[in-house]
C-alpha positions as CSV (number, residue, x, y, z in Angstrom):
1,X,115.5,91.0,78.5
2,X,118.5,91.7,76.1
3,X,120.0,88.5,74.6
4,X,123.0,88.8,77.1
5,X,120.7,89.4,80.0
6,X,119.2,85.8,78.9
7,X,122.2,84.4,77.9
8,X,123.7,84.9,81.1
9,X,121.1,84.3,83.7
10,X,120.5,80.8,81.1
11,X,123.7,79.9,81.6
12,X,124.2,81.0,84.9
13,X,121.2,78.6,86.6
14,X,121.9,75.9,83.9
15,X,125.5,75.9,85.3
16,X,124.8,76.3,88.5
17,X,122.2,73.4,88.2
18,X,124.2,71.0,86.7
19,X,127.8,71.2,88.6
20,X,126.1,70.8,91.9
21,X,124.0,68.0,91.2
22,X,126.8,66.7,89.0
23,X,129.2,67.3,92.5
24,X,126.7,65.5,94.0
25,X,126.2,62.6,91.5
26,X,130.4,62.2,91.5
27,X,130.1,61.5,95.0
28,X,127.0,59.1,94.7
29,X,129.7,57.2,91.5
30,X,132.6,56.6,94.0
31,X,129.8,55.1,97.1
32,X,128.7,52.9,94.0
33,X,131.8,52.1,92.5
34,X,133.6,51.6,95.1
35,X,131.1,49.4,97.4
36,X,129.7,47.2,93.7
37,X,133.4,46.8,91.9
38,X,133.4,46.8,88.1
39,X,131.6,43.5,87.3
40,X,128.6,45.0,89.7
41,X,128.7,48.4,88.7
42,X,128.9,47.3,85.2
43,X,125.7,45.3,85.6
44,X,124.1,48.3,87.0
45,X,125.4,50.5,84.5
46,X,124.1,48.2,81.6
47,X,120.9,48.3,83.0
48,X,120.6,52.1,83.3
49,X,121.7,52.6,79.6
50,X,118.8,50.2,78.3
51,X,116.6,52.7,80.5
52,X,117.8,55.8,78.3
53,X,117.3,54.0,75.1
54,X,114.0,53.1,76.0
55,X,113.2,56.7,77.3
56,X,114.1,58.1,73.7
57,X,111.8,55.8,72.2
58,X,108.6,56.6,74.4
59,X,109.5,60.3,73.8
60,X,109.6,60.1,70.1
61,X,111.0,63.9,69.7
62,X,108.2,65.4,71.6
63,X,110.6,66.9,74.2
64,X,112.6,68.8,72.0
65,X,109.6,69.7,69.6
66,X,107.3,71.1,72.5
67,X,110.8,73.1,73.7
68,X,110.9,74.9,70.7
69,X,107.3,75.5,70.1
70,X,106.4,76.9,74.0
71,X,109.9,79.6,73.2
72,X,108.7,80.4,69.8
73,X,105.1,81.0,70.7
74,X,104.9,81.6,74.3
75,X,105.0,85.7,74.0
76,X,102.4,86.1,71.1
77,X,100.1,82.9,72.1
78,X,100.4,81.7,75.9
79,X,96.8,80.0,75.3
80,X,97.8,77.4,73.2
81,X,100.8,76.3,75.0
82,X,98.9,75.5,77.8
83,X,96.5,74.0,75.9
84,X,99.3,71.8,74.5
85,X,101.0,71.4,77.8
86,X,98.1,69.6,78.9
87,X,97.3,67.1,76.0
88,X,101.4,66.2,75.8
89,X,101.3,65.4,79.1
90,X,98.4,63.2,78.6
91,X,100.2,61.0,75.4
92,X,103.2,61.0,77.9
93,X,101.3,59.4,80.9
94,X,99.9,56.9,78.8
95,X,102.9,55.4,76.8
96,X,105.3,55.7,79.6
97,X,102.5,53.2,81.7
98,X,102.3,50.6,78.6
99,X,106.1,50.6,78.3
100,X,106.9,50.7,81.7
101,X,104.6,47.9,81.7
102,X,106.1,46.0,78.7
103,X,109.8,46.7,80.1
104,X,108.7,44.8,83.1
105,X,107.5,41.6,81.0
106,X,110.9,42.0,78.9
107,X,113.2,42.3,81.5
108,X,114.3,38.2,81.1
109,X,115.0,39.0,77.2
110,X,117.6,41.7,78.3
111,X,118.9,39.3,80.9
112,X,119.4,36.8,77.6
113,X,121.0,38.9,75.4
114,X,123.7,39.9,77.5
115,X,123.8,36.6,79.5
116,X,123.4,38.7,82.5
117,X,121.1,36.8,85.1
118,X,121.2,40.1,87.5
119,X,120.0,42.2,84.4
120,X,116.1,40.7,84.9
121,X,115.6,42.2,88.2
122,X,117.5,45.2,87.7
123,X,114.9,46.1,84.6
124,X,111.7,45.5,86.6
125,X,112.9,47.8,88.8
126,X,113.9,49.5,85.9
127,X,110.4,49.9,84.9
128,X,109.2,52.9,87.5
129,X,112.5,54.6,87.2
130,X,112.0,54.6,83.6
131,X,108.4,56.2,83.9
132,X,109.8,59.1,86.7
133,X,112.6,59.8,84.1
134,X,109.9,59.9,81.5
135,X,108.0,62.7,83.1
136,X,111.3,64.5,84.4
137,X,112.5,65.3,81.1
138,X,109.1,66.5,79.8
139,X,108.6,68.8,82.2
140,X,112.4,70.3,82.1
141,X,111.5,70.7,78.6
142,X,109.0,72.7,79.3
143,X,110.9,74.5,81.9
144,X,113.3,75.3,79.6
145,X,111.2,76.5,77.0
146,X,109.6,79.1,79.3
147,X,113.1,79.8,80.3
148,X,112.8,79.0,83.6
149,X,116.4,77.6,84.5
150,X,116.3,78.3,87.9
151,X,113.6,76.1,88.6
152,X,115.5,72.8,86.0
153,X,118.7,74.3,88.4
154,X,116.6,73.3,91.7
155,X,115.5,69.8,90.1
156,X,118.8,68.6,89.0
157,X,120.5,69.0,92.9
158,X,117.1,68.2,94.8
159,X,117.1,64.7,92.4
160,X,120.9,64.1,92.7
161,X,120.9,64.9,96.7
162,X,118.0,62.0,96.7
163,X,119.5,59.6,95.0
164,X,122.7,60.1,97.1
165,X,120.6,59.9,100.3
166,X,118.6,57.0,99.3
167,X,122.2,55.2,98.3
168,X,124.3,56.1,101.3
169,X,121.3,54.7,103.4
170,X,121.2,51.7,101.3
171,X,124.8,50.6,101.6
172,X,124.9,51.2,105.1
173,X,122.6,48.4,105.2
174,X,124.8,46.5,103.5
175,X,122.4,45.4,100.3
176,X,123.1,44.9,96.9
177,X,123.3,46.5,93.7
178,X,119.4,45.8,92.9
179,X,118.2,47.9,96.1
180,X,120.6,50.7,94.6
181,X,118.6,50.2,91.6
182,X,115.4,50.6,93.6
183,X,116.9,53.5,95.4
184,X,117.1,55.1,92.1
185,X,113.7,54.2,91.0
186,X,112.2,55.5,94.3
187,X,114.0,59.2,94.2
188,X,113.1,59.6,90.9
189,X,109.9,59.0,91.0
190,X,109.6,61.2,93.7
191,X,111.0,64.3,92.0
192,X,108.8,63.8,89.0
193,X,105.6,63.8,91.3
194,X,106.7,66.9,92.7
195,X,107.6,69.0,89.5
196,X,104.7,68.0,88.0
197,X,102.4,69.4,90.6
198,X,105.1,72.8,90.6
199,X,105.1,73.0,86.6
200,X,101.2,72.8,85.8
201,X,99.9,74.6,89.1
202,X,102.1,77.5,89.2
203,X,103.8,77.7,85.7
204,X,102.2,76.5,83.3
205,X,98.5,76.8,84.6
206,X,96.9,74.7,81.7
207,X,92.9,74.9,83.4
208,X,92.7,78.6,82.8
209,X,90.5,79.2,80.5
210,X,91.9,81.6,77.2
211,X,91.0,80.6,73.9
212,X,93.3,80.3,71.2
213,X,92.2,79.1,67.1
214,X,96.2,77.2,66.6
215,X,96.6,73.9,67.0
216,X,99.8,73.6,68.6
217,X,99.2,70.3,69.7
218,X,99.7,69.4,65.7
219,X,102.5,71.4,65.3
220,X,104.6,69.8,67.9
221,X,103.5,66.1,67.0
222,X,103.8,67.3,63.2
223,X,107.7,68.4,63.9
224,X,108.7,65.6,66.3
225,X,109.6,62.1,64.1
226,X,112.8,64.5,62.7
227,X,113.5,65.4,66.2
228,X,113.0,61.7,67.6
229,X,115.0,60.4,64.8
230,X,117.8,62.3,65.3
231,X,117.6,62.1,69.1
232,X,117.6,58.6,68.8
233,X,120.4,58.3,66.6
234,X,122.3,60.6,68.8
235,X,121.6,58.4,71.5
236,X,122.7,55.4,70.1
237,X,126.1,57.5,69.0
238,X,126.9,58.4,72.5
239,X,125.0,54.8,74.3
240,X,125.4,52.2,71.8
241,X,129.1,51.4,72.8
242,X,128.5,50.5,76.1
243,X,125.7,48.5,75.3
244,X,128.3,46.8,72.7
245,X,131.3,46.2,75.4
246,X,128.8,44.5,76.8
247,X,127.6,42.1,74.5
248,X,131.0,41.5,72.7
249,X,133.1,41.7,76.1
250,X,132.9,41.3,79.8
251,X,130.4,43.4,82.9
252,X,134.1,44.3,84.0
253,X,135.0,45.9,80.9
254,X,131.4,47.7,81.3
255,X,132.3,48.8,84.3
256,X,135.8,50.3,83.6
257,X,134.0,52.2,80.5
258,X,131.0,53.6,82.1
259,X,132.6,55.0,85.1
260,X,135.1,56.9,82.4
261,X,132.2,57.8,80.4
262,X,130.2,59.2,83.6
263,X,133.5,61.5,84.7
264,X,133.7,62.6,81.4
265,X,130.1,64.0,81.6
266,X,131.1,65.3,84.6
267,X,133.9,67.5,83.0
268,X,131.5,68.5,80.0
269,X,129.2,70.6,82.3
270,X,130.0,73.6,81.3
271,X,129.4,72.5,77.9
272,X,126.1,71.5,78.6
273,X,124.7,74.3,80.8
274,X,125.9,76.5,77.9
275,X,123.8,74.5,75.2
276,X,121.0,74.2,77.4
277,X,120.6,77.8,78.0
278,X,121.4,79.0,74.0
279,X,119.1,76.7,72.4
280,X,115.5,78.9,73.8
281,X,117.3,81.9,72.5
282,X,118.4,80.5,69.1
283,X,114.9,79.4,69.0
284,X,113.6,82.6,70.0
285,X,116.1,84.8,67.5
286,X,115.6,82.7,64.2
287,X,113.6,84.9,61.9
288,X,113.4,87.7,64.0
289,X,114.8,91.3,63.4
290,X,118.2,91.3,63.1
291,X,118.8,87.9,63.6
292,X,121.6,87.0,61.5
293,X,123.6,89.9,63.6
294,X,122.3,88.2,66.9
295,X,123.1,84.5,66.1
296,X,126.7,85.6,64.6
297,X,127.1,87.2,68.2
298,X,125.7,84.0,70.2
299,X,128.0,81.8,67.9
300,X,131.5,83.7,68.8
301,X,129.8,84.3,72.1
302,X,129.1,80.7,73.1
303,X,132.2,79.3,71.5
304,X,135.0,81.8,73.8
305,X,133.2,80.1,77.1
306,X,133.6,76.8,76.2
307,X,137.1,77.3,75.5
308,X,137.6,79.6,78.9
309,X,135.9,76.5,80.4
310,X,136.9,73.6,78.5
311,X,140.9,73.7,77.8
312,X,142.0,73.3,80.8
313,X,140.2,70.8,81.7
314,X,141.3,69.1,78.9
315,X,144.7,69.9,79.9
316,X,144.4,68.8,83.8
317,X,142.6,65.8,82.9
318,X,145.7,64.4,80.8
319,X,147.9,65.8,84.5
320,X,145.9,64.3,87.2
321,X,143.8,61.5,85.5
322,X,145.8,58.3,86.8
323,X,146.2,59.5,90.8
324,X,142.8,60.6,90.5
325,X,141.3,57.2,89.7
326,X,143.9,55.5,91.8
327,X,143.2,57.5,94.9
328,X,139.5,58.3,94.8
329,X,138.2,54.9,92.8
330,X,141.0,52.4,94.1
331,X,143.3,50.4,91.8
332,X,140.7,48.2,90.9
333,X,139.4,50.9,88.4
334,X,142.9,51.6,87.2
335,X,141.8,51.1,83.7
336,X,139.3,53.8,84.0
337,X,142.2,56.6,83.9
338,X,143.8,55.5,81.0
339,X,140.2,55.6,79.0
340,X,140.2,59.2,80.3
341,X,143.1,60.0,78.6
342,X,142.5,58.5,75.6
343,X,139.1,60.1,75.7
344,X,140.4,63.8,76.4
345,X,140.2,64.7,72.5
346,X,136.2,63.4,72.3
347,X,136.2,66.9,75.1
348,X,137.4,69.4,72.4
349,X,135.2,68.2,69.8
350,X,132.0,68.5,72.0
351,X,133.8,71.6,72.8
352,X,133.3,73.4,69.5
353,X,130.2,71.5,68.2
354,X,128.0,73.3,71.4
355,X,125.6,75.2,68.6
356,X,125.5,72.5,66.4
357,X,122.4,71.3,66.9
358,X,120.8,74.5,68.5
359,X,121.3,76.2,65.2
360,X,120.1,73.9,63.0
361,X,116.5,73.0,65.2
362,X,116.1,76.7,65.8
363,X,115.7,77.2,61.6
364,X,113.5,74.5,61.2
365,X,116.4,71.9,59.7
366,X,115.8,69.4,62.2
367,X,115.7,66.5,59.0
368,X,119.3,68.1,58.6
369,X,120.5,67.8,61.9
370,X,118.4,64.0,61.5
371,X,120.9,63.3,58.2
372,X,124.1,64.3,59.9
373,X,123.3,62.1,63.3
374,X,122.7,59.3,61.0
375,X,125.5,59.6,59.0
376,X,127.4,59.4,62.6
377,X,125.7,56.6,63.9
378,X,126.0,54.4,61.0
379,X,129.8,55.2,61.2
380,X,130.0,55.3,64.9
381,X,128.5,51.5,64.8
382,X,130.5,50.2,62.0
383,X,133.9,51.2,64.0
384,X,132.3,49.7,67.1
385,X,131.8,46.1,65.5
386,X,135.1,46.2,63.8
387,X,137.2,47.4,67.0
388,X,135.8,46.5,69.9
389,X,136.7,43.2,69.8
390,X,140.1,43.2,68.9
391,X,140.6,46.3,70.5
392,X,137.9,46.0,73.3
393,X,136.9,49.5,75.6
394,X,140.1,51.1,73.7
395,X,138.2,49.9,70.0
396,X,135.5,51.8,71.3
397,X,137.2,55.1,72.5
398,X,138.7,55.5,68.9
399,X,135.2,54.9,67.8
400,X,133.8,57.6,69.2
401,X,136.4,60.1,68.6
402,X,136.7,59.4,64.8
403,X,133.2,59.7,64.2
404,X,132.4,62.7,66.3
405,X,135.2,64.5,64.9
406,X,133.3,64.2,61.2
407,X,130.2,64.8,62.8
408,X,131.0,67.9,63.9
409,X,133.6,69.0,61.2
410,X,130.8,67.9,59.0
411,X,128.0,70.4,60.7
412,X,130.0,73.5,61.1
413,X,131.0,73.6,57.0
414,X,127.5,74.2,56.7
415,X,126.5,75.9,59.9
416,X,128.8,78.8,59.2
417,X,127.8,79.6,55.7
418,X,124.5,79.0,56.1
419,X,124.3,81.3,59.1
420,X,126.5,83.9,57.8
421,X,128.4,83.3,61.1
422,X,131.9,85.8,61.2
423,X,134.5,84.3,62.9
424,X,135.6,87.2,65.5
425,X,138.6,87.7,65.4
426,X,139.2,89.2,68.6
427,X,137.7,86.2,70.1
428,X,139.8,84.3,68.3
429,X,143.2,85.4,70.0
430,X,141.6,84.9,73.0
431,X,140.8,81.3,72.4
432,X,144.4,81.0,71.2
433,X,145.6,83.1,74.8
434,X,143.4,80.5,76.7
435,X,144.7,77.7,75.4
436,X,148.1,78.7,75.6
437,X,147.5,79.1,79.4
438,X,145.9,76.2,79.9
439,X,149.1,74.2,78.5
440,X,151.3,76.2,81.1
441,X,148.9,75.3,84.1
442,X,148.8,71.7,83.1
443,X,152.8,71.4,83.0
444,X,153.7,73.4,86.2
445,X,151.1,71.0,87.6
446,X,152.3,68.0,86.2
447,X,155.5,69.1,88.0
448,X,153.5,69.7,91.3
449,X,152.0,66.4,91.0
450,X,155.2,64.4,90.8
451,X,157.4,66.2,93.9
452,X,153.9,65.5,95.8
453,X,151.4,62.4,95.0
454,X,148.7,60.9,97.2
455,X,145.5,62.2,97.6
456,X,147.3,65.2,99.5
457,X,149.1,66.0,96.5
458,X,146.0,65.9,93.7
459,X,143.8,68.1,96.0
460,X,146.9,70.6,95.9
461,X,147.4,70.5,92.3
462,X,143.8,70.8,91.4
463,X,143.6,73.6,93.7
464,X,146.9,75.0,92.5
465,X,145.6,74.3,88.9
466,X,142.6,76.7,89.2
467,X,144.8,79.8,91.1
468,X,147.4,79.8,88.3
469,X,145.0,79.2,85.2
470,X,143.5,82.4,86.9
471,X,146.9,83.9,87.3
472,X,147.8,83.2,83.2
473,X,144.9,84.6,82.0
474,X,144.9,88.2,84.2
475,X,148.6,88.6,83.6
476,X,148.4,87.7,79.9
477,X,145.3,90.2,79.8
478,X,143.2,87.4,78.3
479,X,140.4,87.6,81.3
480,X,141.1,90.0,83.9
481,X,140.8,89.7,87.9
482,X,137.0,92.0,88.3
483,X,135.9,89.7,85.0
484,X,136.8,86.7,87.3
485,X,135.0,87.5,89.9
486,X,131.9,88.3,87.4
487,X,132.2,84.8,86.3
488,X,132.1,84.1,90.0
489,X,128.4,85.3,90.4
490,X,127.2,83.7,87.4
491,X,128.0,86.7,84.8
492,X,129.4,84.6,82.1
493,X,129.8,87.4,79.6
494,X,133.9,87.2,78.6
495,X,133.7,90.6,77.0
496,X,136.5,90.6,73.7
């Protein structure tokens, strides 16, 4: 398969994958938010941030070193991926039972720190969603490194349609934000039992019997403590200032920031289906023939969809981001819209930093990537102490965006040299077109908006939104109608 063939189909499932369940997950945030409040939902959230700290640490890179290893070696030596398939798995099964284990013991220390009493029981349960999400992401790794995206596609909605089962059932009863925490644990732990027994049975296959004389097991171990560093520092870049809100402020607070954080996520989808599916081929090009001329290609490639994707979100979320939170959250999230906005650069800069880290693991620099993350996070975490509390959640938004926007300003001087990447220029004017668009869609529907209002009035102006951002682009020949309808069925190729 041709590197648009993969690209595409990649990007397609990844896409597909992640909007639904993230449709789904939006849905599960307003039950939550709604039926907890801030404080609650803020305790909850707290909780389930400790949980991805603590799943970074029990990884220790492996994830993202095994992902790279099964792409680059998968073709010329099947044997010893499933040979290290198997023995991962088994260093996964045992430190995800000794921490879930030790998290469970802990739990009071957490509920301490943030003088929190509801935090205890929400981390013992927090223990057995914490081993599910363990397994989870090793085997999407793995997944993903055998390019299998519609299978990760089929995990991320069966797992989000769960949870938002198990939760609509839950508050019907009328319980509390615990059992929601329980809900989680259970639906996750469900999932993983089941992809483990799909992945090694049917995919993988690790008990056939092929020799092989590498040692990939090494390998992967051997490349990880970069990987886990960086990870971890990217982590706490993108976790740490929740976890700080709520030990310099208030659950409420918490609460506000985390449902903004979460809809932000939500709008940076695209962006992740689109790194998801390039970092297997990056992996898979690096060193290969021709590979300079393939990754220049993937670069201006990958960049023109996130901006056909991106920019007008951007631009709607600055339109619609108050009646939206009003009218689907309630005013007692109010405070959640104007976070949004303040948070709507932080979406460009993810924007153009997709390859970033793709790039740079794919050529073996992960220590790089490691140096850069670091240099963020110690940045990152200085701004955090210093502004959040004067400033509180809004000390923490210009956090974030200062030090992301040197992070990736930062990469991309070396990325481009290094990769010999050639701006396209054609590519270029189309960004420009698209974002030109995008303006004009966001201010006929900010008039729209206005002469309407009410939840009537923001389904009609997103709607609206989408058929004239449509409109722009085939009448200012950026993306014509046929290419929409590519996009449509998953063909994400925006031919120059």
């Amino acid at each position: 398969m041709e590197i648009d063939e993969r690209n595409i189909a990649g990007t397609r499932y990844s896409l597909i994958g992640r909007a639904t369940s993230a449709a789904i997950l939006f849905i599960l945030s307003i039950i939550v938010a709604r039926y907890l409040g801030p404080e609650r939902y803020g305790e909850l959230s707290l909780a389930l941030t400790a949980i991805v700290f603590i799943s970074v640490i029990i990884d220790a890179g492996l994830n993202r070193s095994t992902q790279k290893h099964i792409s680059q070696y998968l073709i010329e030596d099947i044997a010893s991926v499933r040979v290290a398939y198997k023995k991962i798995l088994t260093i996964k099964a045992v430190s995800v039972i000794a921490a879930s284990i030790a998290l469970y013991i802990a739990s009071p220390i957490f509920a301490e720190i943030f003088d929190i009493a509801m935090l205890e029981k929400l981390m013992k349960v927090g223990a057995v969603l914490l081993a599910a999400t363990v397994i989870i992401e090793y085997h999407t790794t793995v997944l993903q490194g055998y390019e299998h995206f519609k299978h990760i596609c089929l995990t991320n909605i069966f797992e989000a349609a769960l949870k938002l089962s198990a939760t609509a059932l839950i508050t019907y009863m009328g319980m509390g934000v615990m059992e929601i925490m329980l809900g989680y644990a259970s639906s996750t732990l469900i999932i993983a039992a089941i992809l483990t027994i799909i992945v090694s049975l049917y995919i993988v296959k690790p008990n056939i019997k092929v020799s092989s004389d590498k040692d990939l097991v090494r390998e992967i171990i051997n490349y990880s403590p970069p990987l886990f560093l960086s990870t971890l520092f990217f982590i706490f870049y993108t976790k740490f200032d929740i976890l700080a809100i709520g030990y310099f402020g208030k659950a409420v607070e918490v609460g506000y920031y985390t449902l903004a954080i979460g809809l932000i996520d939500n709008l940076l989808i695209p962006i992740v289906a689109i790194e998801a599916a390039v970092m297997p081929i990056a992996a898979s090009l690096y060193g290969k023939k021709r590979s300079a001329a393939n990754l220049n290609r993937l670069f201006n490639q990958t960049i023109n969809h996130g901006f056909f994707f991106m920019v007008p979100i951007i631009s709607g979320l600055l339109v619609v981001s108050h009646v939206f939170v009003e009218e689907i959250y309630g005013l007692q999230f109010i405070d959640t819209a104007l976070i949004l906005v303040a948070l709507s650069p932080f979406l460009f800069t993810k924007t153009i930093a997709v390859l970033n880290g793709a790039y740079l693991i794919a050529a073996n620099e992960a220590k790089r990537f490691m140096k850069y993350t670091f240099g963020a996070v110690v940045l990152n975490t200085i701004l955090l102490i210093i502004l959040i509390p004067p400033f509180g959640v809004y000390g923490a938004v210009a956090a974030k965006i200062t030090s992301h926007t040197i992070l990736t300003a930062s990469m991309l001087a070396y990325i481009i040299p290094r990769f010999e990447i050639n701006i396209d220029k054609r590519l270029m004017f189309k960004n420009i077109k698209i974002v030109f668009s995008s303006i004009s869609m966001a201010a006929i529907c900010y008039i729209l908006l206005a002469s309407t209002g009410g939840l009537f009035g923001l389904i009609a102006t997103i709607v609206s939104g989408v058929i004239i951002y449509i409109l722009l682009l085939h009448i200012s020949k950026t993306v014509s109608i046929p290419e929409m309808l590519k996009i449509a069925k998953g063909d994400l190729k925006l031919n120059p």
